[in-house]
N, CA, C and O of each residue as an XYZ file, in Angstrom:
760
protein
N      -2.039     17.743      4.857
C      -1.610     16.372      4.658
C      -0.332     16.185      5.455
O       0.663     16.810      5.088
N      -0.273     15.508      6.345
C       0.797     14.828      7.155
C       1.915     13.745      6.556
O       1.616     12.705      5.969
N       3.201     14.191      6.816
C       4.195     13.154      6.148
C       4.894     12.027      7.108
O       4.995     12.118      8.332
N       5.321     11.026      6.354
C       6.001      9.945      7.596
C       7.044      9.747      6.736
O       6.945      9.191      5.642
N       8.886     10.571      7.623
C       9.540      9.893      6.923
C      10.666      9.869      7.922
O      11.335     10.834      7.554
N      11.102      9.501      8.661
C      12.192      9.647     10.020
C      13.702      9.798      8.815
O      14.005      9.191      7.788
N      14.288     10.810      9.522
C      15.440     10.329      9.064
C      16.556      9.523      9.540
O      16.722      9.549     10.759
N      17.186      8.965      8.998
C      18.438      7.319      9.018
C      19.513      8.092      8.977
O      20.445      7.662      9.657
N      19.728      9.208      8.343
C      21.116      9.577      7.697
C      21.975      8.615      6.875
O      23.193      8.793      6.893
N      21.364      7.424      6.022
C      22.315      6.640      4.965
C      22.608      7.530      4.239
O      21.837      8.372      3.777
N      23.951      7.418      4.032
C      24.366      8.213      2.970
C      24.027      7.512      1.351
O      24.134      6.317      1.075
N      23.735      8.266      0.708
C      22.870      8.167     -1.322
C      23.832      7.121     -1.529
O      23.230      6.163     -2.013
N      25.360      6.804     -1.345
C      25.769      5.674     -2.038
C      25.453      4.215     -1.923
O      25.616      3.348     -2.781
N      24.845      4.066     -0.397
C      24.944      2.941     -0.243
C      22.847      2.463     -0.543
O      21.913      3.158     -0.142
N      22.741      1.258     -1.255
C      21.596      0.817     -0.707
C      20.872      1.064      0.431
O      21.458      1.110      1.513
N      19.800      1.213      0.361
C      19.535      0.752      1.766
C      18.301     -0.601      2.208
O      17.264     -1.022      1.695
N      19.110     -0.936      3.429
C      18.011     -2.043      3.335
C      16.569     -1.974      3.408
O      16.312     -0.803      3.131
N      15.319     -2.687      3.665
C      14.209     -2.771      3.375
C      13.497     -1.925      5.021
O      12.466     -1.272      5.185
N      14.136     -2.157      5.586
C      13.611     -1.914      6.700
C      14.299     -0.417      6.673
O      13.561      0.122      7.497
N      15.085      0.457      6.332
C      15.390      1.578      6.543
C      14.962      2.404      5.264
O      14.947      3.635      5.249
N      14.568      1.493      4.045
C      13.588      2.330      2.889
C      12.074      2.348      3.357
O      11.168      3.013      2.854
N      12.008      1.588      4.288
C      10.093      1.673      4.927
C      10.410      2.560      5.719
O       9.464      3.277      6.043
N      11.742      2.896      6.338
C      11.353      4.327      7.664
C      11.584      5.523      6.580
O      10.941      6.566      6.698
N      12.359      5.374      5.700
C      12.671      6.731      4.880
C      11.790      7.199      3.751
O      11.912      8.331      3.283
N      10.605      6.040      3.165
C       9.964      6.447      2.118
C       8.621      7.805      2.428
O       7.782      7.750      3.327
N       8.740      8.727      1.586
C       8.270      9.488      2.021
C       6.674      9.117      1.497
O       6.269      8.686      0.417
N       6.071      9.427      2.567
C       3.945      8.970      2.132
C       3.450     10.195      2.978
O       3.645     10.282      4.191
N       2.815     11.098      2.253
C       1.888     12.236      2.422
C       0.303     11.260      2.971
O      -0.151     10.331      2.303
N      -0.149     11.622      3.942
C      -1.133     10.830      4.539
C      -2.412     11.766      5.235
O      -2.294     12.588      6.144
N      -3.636     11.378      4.525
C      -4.409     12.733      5.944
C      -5.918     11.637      5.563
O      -6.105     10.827      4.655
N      -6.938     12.158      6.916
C      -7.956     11.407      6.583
C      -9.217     12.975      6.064
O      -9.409     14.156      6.354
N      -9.687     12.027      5.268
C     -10.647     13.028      4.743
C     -12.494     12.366      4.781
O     -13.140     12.029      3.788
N     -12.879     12.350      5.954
C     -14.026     11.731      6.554
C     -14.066     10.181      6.368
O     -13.588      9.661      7.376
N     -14.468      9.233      5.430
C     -14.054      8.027      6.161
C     -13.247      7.645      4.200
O     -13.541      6.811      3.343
N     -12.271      8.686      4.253
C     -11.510      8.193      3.115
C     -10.102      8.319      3.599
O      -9.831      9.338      4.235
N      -8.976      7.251      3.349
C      -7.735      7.764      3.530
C      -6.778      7.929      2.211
O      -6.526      7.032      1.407
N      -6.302      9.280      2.172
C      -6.298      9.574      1.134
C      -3.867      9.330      1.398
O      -3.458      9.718      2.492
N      -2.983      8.873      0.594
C      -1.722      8.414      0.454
C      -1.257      9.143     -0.366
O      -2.192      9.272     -1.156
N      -0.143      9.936     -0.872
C       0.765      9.886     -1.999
C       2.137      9.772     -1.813
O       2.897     10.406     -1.081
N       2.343      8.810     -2.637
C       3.745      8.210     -2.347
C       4.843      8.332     -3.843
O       4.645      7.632     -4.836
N       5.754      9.143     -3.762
C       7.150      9.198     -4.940
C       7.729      7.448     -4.656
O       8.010      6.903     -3.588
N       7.752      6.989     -5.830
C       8.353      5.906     -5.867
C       9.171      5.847     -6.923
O       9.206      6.828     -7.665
N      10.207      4.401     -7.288
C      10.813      4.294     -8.806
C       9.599      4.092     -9.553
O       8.478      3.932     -9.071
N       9.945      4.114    -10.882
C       8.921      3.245    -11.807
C       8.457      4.939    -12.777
O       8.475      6.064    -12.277
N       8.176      4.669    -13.866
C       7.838      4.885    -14.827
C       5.962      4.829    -14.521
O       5.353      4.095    -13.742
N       5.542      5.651    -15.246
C       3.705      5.499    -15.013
C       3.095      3.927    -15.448
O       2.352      3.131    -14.874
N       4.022      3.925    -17.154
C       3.633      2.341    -17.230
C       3.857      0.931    -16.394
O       3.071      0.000    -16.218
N       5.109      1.101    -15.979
C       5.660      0.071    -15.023
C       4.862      0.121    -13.737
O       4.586     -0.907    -13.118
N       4.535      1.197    -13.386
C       3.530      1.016    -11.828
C       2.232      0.666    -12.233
O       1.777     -0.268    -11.572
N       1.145      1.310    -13.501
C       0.435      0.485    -13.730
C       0.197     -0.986    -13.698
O      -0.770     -1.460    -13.102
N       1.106     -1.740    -14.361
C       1.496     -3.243    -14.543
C       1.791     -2.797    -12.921
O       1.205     -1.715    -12.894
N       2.109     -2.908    -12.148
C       2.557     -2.880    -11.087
C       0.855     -2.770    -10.591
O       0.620     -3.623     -9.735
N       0.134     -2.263    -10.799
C      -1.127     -2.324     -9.991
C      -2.395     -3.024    -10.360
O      -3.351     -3.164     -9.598
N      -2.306     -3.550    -11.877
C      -3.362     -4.361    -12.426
C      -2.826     -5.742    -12.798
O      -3.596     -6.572    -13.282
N      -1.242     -6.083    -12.545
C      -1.190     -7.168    -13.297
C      -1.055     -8.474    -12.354
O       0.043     -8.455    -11.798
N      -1.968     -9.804    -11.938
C      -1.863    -10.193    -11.355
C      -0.370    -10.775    -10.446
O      -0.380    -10.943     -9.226
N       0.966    -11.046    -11.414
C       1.795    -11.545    -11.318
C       2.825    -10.551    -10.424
O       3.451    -10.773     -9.387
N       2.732     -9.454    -11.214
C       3.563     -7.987    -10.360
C       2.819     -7.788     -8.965
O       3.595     -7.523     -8.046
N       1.723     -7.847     -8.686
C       0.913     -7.472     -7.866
C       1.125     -8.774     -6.614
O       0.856     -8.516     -5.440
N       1.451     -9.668     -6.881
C       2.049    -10.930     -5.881
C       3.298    -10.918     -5.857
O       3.782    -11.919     -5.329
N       4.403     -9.758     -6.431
C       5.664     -9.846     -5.717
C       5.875     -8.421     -4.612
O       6.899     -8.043     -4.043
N       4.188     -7.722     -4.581
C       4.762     -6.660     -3.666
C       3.754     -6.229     -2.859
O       4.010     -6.052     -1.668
N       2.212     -5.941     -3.441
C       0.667     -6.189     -2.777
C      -0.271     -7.341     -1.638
O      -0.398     -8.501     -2.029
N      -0.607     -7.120     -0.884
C      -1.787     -7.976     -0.544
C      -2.829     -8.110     -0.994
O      -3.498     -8.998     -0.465
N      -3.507     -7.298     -2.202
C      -4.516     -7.672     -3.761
C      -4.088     -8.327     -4.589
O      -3.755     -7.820     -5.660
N      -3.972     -9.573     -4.365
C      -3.532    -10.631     -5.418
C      -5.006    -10.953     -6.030
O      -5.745    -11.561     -5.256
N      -5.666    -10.556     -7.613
C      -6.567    -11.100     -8.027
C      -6.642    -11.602     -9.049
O      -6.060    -11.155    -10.037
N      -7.381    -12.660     -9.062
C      -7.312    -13.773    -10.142
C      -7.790    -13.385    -11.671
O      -8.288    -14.070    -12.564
N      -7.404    -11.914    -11.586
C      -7.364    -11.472    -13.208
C      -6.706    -10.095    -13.428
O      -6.491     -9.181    -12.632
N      -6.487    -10.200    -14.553
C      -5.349     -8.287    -15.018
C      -7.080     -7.540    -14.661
O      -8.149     -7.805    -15.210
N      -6.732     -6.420    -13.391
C      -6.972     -5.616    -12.963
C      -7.597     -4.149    -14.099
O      -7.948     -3.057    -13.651
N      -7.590     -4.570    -15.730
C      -7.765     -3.084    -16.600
C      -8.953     -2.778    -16.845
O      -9.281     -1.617    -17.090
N      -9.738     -3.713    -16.819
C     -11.452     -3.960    -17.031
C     -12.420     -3.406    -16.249
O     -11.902     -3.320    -15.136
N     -13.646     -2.936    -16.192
C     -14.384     -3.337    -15.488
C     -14.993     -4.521    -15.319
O     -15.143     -5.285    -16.272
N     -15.461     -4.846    -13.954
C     -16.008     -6.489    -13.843
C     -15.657     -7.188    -12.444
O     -15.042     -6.519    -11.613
N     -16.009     -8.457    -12.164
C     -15.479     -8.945    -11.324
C     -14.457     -9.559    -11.192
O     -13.870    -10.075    -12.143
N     -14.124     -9.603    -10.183
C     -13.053    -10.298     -9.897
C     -12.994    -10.231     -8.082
O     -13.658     -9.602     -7.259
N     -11.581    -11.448     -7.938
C     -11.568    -11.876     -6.448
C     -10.304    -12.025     -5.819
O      -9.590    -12.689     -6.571
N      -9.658    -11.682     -4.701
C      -8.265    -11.509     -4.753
C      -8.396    -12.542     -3.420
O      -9.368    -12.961     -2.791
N      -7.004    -12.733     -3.307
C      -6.552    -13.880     -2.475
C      -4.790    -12.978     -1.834
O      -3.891    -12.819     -2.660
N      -4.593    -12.503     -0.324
C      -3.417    -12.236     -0.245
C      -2.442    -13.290     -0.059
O      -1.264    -12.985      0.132
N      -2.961    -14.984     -0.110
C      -1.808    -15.553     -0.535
C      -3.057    -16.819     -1.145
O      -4.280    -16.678     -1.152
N      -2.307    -17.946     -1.586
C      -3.373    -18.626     -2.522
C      -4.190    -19.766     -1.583
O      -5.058    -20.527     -2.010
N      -3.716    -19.694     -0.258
C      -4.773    -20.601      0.105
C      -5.639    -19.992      1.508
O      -6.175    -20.601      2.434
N      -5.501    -18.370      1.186
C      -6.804    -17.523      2.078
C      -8.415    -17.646      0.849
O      -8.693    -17.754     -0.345
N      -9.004    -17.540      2.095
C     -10.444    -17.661      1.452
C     -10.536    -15.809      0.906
O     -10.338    -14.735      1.474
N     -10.988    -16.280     -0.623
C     -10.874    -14.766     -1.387
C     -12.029    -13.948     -0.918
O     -13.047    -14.390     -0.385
N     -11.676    -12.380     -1.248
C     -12.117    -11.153     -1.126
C     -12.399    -11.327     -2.585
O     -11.848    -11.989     -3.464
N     -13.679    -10.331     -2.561
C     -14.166     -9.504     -3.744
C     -12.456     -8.081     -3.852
O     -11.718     -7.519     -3.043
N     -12.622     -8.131     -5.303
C     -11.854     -7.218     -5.737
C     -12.783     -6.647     -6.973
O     -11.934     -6.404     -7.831
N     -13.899     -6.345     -7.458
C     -14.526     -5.899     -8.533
C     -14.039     -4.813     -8.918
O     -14.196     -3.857     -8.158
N     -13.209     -4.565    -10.357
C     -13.041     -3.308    -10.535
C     -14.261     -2.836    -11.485
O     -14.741     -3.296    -12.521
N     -14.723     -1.043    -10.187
C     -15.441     -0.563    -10.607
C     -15.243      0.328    -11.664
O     -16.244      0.626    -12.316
N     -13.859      0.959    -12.066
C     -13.727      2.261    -12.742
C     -12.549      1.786    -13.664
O     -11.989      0.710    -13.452
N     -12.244      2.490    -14.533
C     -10.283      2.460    -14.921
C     -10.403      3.937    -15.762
O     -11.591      4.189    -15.963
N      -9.741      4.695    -16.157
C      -9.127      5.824    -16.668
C      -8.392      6.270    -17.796
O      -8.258      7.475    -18.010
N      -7.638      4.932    -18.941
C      -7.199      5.038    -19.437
C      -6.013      4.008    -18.509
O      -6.374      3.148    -17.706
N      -4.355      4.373    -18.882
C      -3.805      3.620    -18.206
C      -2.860      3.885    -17.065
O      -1.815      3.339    -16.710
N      -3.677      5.062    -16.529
C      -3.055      5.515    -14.977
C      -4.390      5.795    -13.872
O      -4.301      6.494    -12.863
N      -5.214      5.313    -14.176
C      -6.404      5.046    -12.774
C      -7.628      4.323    -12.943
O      -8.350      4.267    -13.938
N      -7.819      3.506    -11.267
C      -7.980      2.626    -11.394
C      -9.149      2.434     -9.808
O      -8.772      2.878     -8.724
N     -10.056      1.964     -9.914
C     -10.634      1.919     -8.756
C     -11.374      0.754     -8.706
O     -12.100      0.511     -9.670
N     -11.324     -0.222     -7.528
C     -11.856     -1.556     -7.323
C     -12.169     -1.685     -5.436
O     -11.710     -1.169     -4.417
N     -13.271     -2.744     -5.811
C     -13.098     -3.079     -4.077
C     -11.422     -4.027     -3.678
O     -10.520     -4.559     -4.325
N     -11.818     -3.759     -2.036
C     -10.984     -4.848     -1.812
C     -11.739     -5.480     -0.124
O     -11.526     -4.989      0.985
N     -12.429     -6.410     -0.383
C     -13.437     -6.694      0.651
C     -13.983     -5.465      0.810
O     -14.173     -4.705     -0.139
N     -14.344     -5.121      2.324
C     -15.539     -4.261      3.217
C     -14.771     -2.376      2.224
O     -15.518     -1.416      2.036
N     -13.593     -2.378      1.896
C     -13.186     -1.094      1.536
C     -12.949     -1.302     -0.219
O     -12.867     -2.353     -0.854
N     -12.864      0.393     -0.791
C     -12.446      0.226     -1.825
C     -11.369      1.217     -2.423
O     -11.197      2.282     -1.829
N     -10.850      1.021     -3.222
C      -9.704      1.584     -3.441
C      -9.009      1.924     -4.655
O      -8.645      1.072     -5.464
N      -8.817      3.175     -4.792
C      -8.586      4.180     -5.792
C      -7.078      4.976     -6.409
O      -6.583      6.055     -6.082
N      -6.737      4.210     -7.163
C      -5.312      4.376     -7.716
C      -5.142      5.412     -8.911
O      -5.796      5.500     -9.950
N      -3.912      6.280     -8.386
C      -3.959      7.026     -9.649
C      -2.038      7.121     -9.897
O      -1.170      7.387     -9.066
N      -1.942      6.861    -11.024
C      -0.378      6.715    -11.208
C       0.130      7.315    -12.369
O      -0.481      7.492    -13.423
N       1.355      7.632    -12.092
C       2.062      8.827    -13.187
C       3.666      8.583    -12.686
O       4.062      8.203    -11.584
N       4.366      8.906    -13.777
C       6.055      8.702    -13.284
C       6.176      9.096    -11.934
O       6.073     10.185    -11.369
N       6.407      8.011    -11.573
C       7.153      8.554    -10.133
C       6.479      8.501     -8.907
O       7.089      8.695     -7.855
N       5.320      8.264     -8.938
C       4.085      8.716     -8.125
C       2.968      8.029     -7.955
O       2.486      7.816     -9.067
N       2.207      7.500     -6.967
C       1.332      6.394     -6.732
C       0.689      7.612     -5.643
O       1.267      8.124     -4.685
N      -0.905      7.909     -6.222
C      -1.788      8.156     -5.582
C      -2.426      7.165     -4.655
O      -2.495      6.108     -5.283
N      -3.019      6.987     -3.226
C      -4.490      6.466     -3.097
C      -5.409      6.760     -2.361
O      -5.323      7.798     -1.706
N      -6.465      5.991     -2.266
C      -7.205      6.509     -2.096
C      -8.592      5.619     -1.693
O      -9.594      5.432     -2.383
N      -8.267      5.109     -0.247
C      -9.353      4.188      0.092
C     -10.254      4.698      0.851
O     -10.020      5.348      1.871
N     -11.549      4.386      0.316
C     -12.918      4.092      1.275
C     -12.755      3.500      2.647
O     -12.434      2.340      2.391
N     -12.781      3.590      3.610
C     -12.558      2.810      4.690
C     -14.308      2.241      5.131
O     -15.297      2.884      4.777
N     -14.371      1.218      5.775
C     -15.445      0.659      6.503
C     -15.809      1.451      7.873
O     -16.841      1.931      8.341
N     -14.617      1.363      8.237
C     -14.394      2.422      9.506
C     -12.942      3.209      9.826
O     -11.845      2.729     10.113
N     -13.336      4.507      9.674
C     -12.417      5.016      9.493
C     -11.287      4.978     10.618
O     -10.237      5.571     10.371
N     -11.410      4.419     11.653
C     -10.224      3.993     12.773
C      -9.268      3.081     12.310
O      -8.087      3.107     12.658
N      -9.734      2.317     11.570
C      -8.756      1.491     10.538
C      -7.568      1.946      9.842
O      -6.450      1.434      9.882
N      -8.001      3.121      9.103
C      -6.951      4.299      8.843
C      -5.927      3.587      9.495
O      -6.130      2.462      9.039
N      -5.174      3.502     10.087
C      -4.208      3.785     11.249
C      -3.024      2.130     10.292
O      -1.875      2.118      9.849
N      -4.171      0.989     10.381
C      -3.371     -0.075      9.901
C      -3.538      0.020      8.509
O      -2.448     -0.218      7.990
N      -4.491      0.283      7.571
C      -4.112      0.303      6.046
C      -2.894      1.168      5.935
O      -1.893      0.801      5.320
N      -3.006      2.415      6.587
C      -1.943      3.476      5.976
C      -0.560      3.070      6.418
O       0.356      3.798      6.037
N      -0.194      1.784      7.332
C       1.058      1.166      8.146
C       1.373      0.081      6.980
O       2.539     -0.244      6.754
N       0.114     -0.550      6.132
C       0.255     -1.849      5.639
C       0.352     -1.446      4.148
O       0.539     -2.274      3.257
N       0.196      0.048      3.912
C       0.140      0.178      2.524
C       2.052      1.146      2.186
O       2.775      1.182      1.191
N       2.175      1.727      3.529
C       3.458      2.410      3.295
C       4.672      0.873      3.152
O       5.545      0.804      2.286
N       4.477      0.048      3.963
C       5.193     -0.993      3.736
C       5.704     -1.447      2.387
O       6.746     -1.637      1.759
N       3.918     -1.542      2.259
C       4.332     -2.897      0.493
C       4.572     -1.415     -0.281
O       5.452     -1.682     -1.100
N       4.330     -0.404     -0.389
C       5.125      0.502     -1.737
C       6.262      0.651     -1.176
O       6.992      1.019     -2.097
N       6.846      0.598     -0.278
C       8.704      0.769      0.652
C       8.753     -0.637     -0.355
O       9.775     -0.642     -1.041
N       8.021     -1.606     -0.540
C       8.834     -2.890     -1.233
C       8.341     -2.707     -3.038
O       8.751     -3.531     -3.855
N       7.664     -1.828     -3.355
C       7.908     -1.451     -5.062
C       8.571     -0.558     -5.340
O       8.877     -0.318     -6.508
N       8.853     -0.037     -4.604
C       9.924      1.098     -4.730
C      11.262      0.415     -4.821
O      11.803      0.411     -5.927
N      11.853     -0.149     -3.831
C      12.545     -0.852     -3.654
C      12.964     -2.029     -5.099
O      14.058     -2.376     -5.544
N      11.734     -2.343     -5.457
C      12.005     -3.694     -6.924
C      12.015     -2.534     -7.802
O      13.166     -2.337     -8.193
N      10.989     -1.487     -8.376
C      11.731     -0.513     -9.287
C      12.879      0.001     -9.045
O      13.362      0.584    -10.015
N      13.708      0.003     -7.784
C      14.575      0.626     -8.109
C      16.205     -0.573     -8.253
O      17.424     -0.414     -8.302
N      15.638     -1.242     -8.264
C      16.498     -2.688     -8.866
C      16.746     -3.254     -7.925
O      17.818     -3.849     -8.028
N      16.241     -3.379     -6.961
C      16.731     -4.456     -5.718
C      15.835     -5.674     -5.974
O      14.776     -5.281     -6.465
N      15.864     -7.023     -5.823
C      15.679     -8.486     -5.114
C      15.244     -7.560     -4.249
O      16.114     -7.089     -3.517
N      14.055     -7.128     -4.109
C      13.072     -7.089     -2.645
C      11.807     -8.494     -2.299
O      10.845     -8.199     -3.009
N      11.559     -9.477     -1.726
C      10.724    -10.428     -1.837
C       9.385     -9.433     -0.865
O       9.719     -8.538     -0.089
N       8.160     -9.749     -1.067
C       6.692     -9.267     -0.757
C       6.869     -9.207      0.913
O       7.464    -10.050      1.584
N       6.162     -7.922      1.444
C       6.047     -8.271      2.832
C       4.464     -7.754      3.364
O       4.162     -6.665      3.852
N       3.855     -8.580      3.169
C       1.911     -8.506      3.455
C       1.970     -9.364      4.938
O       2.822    -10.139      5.373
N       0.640     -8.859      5.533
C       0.131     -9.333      6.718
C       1.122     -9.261      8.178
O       1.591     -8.173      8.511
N       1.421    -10.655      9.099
C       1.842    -10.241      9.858
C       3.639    -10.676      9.442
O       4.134    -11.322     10.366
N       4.358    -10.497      8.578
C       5.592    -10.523      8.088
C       5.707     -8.963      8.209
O       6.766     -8.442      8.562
N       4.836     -8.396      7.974
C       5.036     -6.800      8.015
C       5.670     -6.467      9.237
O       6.602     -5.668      9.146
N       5.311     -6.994     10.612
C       5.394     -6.753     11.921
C       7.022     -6.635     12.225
O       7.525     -5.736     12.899
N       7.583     -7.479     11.736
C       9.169     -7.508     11.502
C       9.878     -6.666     10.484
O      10.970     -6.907      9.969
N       9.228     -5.821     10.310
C       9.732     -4.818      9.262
C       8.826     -2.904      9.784
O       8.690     -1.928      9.047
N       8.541     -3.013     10.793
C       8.385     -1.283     11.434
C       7.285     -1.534     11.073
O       6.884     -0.374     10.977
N       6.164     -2.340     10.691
C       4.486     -1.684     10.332
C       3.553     -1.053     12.274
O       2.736     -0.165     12.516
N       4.278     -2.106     13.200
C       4.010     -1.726     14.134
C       4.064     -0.223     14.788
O       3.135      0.480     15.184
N       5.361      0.004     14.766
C       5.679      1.980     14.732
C       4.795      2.971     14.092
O       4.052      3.848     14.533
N       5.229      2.395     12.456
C       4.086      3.189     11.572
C       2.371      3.418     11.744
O       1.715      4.328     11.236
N       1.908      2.396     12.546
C       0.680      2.100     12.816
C       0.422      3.000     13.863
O      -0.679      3.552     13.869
N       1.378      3.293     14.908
C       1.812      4.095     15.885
C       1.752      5.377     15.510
O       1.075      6.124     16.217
N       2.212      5.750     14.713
C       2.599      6.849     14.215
C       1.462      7.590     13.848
O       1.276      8.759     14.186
N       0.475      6.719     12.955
C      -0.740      6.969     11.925
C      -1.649      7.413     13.022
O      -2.035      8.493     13.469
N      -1.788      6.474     13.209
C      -2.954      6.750     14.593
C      -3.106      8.458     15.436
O      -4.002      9.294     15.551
N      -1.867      8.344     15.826
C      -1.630      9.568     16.341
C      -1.942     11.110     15.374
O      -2.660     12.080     15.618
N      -1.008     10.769     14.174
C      -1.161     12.041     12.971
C      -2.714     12.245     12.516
O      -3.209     13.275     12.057
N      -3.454     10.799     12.803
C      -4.539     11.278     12.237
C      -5.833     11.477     13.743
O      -7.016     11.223     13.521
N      -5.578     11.735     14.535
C      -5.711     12.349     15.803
C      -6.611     11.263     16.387
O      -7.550     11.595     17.110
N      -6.362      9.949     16.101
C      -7.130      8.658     16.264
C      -6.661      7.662     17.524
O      -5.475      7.335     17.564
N      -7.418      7.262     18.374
C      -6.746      6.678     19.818
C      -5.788      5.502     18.966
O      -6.200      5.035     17.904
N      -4.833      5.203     19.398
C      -4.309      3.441     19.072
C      -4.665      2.792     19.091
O      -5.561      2.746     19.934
N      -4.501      1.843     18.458
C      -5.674      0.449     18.423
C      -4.881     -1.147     18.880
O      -3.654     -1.218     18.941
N      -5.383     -1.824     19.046
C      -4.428     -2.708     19.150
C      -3.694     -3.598     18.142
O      -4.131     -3.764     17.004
N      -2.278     -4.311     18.704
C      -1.787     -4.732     17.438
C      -2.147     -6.022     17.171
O      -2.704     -6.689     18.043
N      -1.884     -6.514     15.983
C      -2.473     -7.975     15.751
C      -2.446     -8.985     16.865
O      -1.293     -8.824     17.264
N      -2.970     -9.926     17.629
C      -2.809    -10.731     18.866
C      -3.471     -9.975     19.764
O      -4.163    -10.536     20.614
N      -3.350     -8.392     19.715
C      -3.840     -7.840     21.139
C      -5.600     -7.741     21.412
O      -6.270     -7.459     20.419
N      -6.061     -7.883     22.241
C      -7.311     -7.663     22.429
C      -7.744     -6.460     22.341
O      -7.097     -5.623     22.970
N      -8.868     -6.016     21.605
C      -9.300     -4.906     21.404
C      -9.713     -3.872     22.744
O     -10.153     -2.741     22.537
């Protein structure tokens, strides 16, 4: 399993801003045939990241799975990454008790497992070259729950807002670790 974490050298007293907790958060990353498998140390308590991963309201101050129901059930449901995109299926297929959790999210699906401190995942990919931007778009938004567990005013950074915050590098980065050509970035022609 491959790690992404550059070091900044901030020194522990000071905050750091959003863009230097997305280069420093540490995410264990490897592909395992067309699954990409994440683990990421974050703030938060097991319960608080749960609510953090099923509850519609928490899940729109830091996710691009915004779905139009608490996430604990099996059943359907449909997510929207902001409220006036045309929705994705989000059906959750599985839950665990109250640390795992597995649902689609459109063409992929995706598999959460959480405990103090710690956010497993664990997506299905459609095609596994993709790898490269989920694992850029998913280190982001947990750099921004990490960030709100750990008491900062962090506001959501999904889609291309990400681009202004290193998802481009990281995407860079992924690609490469997971021995995958580059792909192009949003705007670019394939």
């Amino acid at each position: 399993m491959t790690t992404q974490q550059p070091s900044t050298g901030q020194p522990d007293s000071q905050q750091p801003d959003i863009d230097t907790r997305i280069q420093d958060l540490l995410v264990r990353a490897e592909i395992a045939e067309d699954l990409l498998v994440m683990e990421v140390d974050v703030a938060g308590t097991a319960a608080q990241l749960w609510q953090a991963i099923t509850d519609p309201a928490r899940l729109a101050q830091w996710s691009p799975v915004v779905p139009d129901r608490v996430l604990h059930s099996v059943g359907p449901a449909l997510s929207r990454e902001n409220p006036e995109d045309d929705p994705v299926t989000a059906d959750v297929l599985a839950t665990a008790g109250d640390h795992a959790l597995t649902h689609r999210w459109g063409e992929a699906t995706v598999a959460w497992v959480v405990d103090d401190g710690q956010v497993d995942l664990q997506i299905t990919l459609p095609d596994v070259q993709q790898a490269q931007y989920f694992a850029a778009g998913w280190h982001v938004c947990l750099a921004v729950l990490d960030a709100q567990h750990s008491g900062e005013e962090q506001a959501r950074i999904v889609g291309m807002d990400a681009l202004d915050h290193g998802w481009d590098a990281l995407r860079v980065s992924y690609a490469e670790e997971f021995g995958h050509p580059v792909g192009p970035a949003p705007g670019e022609d394939a």
